[in-house]
C-alpha positions in Angstrom: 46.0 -29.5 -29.1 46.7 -26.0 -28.8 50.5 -24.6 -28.3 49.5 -24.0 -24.6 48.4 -27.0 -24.1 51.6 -29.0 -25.3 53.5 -26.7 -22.8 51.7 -27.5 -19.9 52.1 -31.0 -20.7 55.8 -31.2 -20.9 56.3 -29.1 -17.7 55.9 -32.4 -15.9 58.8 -33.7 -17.6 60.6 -31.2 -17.8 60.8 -30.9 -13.7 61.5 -34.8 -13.9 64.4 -34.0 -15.9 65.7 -31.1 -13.8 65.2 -33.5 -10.6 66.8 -36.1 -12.3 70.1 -33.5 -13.0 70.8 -32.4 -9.5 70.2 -35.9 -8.1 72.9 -36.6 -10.5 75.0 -33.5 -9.9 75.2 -34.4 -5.9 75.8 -38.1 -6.5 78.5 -37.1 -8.8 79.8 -34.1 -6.3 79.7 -36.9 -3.3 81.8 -39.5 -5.3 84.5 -36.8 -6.1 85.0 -35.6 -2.9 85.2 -39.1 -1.3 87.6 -39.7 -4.0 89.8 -37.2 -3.4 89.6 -38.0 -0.1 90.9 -41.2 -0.3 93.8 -40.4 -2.0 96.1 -39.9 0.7 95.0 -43.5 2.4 95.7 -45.6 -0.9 98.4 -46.8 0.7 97.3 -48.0 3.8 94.4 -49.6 1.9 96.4 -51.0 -0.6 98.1 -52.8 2.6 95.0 -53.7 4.1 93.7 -55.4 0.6 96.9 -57.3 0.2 97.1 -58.4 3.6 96.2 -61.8 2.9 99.0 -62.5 0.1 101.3 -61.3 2.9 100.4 -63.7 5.5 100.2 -66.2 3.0 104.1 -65.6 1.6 105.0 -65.7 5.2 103.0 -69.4 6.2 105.2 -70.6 3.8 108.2 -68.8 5.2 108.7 -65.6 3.3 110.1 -63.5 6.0 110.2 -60.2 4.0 107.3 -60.5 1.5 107.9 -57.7 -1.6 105.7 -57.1 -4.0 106.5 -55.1 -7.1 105.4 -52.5 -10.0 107.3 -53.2 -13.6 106.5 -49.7 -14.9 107.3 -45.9 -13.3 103.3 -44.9 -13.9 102.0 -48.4 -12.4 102.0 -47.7 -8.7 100.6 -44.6 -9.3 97.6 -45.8 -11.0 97.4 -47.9 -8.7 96.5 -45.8 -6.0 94.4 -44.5 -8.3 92.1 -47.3 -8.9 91.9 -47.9 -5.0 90.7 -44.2 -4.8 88.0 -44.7 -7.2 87.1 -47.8 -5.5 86.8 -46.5 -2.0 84.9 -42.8 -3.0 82.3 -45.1 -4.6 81.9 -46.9 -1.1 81.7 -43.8 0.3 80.1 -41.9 -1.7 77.4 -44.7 -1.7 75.2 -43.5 0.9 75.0 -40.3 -0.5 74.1 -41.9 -3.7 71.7 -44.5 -2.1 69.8 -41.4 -1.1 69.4 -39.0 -4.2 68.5 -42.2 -5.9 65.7 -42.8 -2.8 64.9 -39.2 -3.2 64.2 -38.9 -6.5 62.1 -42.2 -6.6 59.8 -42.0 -3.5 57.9 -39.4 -4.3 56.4 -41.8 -7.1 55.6 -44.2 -4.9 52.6 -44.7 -2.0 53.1 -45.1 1.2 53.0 -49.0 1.3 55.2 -49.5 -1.5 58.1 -46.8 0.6 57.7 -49.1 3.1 58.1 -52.2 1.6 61.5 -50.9 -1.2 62.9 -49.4 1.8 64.3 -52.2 4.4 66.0 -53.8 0.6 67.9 -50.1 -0.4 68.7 -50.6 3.2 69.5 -54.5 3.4 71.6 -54.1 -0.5 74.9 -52.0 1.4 74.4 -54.3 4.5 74.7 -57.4 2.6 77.6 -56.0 -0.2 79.6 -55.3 2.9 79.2 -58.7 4.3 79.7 -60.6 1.2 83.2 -58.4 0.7 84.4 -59.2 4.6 83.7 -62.5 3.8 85.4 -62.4 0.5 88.6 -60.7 2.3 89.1 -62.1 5.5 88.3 -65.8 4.4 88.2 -66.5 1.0 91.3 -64.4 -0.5 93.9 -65.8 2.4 92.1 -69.6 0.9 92.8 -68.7 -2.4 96.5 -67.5 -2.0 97.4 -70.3 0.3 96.3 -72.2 -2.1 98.5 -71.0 -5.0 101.2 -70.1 -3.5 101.3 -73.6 -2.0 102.2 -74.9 -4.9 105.6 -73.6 -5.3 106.8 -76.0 -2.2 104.6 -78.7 -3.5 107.4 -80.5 -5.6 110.1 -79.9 -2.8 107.6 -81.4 -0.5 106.3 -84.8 -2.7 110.3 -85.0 -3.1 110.8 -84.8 0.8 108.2 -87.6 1.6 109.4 -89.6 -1.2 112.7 -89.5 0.6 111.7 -90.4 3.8 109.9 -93.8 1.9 113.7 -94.4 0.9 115.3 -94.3 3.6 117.6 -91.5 2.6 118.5 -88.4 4.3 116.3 -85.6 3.4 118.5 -82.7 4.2 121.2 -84.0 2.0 119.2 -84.4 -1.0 117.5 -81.3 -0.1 121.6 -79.4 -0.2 122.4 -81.1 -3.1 119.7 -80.1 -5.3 119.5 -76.2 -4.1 122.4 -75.7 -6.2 121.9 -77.3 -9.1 118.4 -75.6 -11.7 116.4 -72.3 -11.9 115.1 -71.2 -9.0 111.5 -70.6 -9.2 110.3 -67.8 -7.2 107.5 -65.5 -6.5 107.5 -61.8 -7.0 104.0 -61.0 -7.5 102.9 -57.9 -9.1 101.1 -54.7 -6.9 98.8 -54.4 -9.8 97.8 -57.9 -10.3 97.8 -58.8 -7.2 95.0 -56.3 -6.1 93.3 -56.9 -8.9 92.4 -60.7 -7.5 91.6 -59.5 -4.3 89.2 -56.7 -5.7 87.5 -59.4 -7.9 87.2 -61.6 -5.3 85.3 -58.7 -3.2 82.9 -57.4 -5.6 82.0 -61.0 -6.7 80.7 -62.1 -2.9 79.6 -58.5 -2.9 77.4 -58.9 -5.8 76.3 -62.9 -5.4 75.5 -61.7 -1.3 72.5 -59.7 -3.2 71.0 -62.7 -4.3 68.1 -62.5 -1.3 67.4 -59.0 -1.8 66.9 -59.8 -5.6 65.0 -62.9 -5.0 62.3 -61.2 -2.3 61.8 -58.2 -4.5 60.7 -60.9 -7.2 58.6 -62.4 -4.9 57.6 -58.9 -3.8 56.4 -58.4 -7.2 55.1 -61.6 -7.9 57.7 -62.6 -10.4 58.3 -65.5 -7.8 56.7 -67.7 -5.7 58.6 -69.9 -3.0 57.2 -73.2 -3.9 58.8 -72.1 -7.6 62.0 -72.0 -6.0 61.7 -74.9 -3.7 61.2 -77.2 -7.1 63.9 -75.3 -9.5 66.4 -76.1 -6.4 68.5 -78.6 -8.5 68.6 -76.0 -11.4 69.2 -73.3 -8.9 72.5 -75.5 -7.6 74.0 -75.7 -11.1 73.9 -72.1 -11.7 75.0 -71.1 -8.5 78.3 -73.8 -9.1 78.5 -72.6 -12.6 78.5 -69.0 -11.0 81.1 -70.1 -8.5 83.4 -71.0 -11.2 83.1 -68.2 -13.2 83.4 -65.6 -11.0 86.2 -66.9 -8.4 90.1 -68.1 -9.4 90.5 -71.1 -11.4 90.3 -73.4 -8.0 88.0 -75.5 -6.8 88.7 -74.0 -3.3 87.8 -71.0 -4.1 84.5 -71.8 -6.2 83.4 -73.9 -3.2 83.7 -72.0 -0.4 81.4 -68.9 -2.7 78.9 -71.9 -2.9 79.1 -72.9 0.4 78.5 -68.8 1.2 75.7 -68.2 -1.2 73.4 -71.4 -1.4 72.2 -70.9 2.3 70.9 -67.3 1.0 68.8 -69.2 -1.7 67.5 -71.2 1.5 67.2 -67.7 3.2 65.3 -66.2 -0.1 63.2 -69.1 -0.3 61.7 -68.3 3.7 61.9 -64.7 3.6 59.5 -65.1 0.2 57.2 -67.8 2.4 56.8 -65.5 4.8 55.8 -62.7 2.8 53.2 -64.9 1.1 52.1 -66.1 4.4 51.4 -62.5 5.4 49.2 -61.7 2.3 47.3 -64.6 2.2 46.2 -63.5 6.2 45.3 -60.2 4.8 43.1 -61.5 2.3 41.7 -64.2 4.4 41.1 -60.9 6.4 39.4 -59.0 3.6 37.2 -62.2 2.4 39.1 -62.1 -0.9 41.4 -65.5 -0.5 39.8 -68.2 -2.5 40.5 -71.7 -0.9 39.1 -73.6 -3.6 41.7 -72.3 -6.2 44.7 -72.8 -3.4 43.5 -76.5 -3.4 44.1 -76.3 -7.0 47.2 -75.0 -6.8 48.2 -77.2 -4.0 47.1 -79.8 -5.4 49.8 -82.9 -6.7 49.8 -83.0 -10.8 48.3 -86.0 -12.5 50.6 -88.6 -13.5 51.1 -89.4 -17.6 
């Protein structure tokens, strides 16, 4: 192979490169700006994220919730993690489409059309799995916790009222008496559950886009997942658990939320299969003698 040659085939990857750099360069570009941006809104979001905690502390009849920062540099940082957080969301778009731009022009015309309702369907269902997370989960999850500093006061109350004994008395006597045990939650911890909480349903609300490009690709068929359905419900619990705060409230409610997308996957992946065995059938390329077969119920030992 001649020097010529060897240049000439490098130039190919060379322009892949160079493509791949500014794609990079204005995804990079787009997240800074959004960034800095939303800088002067941390606040505001920072309210709207721990909104939930707040309506919690006042259910249980907090009338002036606080929440706090133990070091000078913590709120500060603070706002900058909310920053970061909400240029990537804004910045995503942006990003979604040097990505797109940079990958279609290896790809025909069917496959654009079949990647490009899931890099459109991916955002939709993030955003819906993080509503979700923050308007229903999060204000389960602190009620929850918080619940539990009245919890003794309240078993003590009903025990009371068994006895026969005047609640309010006992209730006077013992205020004074022990260590009050109080909340005063943290700014940084605090929005550090409530971002969990979001980019977990974010991420487990992809599970239908993963699941129908596998089946897309063949990597999955939907009678595959209709019979690993009992595996599937272990993992998703064992998920649940993992991802969420250490209450059963919480890992519920994510399971309740993302096993009706495995149901979702499971139709969406029929369908698609449904489609392509038409266009066969079409084509006179579907063999029915090996869809008996696979059809077909497996001998018994």
């Amino acid at each position: 192979m001649t020097k010529d040659e060897i240049e000439d085939s490098s130039a190919p990857l060379v322009e892949h490169l160079i493509e791949l750099r500014n794609r990079l360069i204005w995804s990079i570009a787009a997240f800074v700006v959004a960034m800095i941006a939303a800088f002067p809104f941390a606040k505001s979001i920072l309210g709207y994220l721990l909104k939930p905690i707040e309506e919690a502390m006042r259910d249980l009849g907090n009338t002036n919730p606080v929440m706090q920062y133990t070091a000078p540099q913590e709120l500060l940082f603070t706002y900058f993690h909310i920053s970061v957080v909400a240029g990537l969301a804004l910045s995503f778009p942006v990003i979604a489409y040097q990505l797109w731009r940079f990958v279609a022009p290896g790809l025909y015309r069917s496959e654009k059309q079949a990647f490009l309702p899931f890099l459109i369907a991916s955002p939709v269902l993030f955003f819906a799995g993080a509503a979700f997370a923050q308007y229903i989960v999060t204000p389960l999850a602190m009620a929850f916790f918080l619940g539990f500093a009245d919890l003794p006061s309240m078993v003590s109350a009903a025990l009371l009222q068994l006895q026969g004994l005047p609640v309010e008395n006992a209730a006077g006597a013992t205020s004074s008496e022990g260590i009050a045990i109080v909340f005063q939650g943290k700014v940084d911890q605090s929005l550090d559950i409530s971002l969990k909480l979001i980019m977990a349903f974010g991420l487990c609300f992809q599970m239908p886009v993963l699941l129908t490009l596998m089946g897309k690709a063949g990597l999955a068929t939907s009678a595959g997942l209709s019979n690993m359905r009992r595996y599937a419900i272990v993992i998703m619990l064992l998920v649940s658990a993992i991802v969420t705060p250490p209450d059963l409230v919480s890992m519920l409610t994510l399971f309740a939320a993302i096993y009706p997308l495995y149901e979702v996957s499971i139709f969406l992946i029929r369908q698609m299969e449904k489609r392509r065995e038409a266009e066969l059938r079409a084509e006179g390329l579907w063999d029915d003698e090996d869809d008996a077969a696979k059809d077909a119920p497996e001998p018994k030992a």
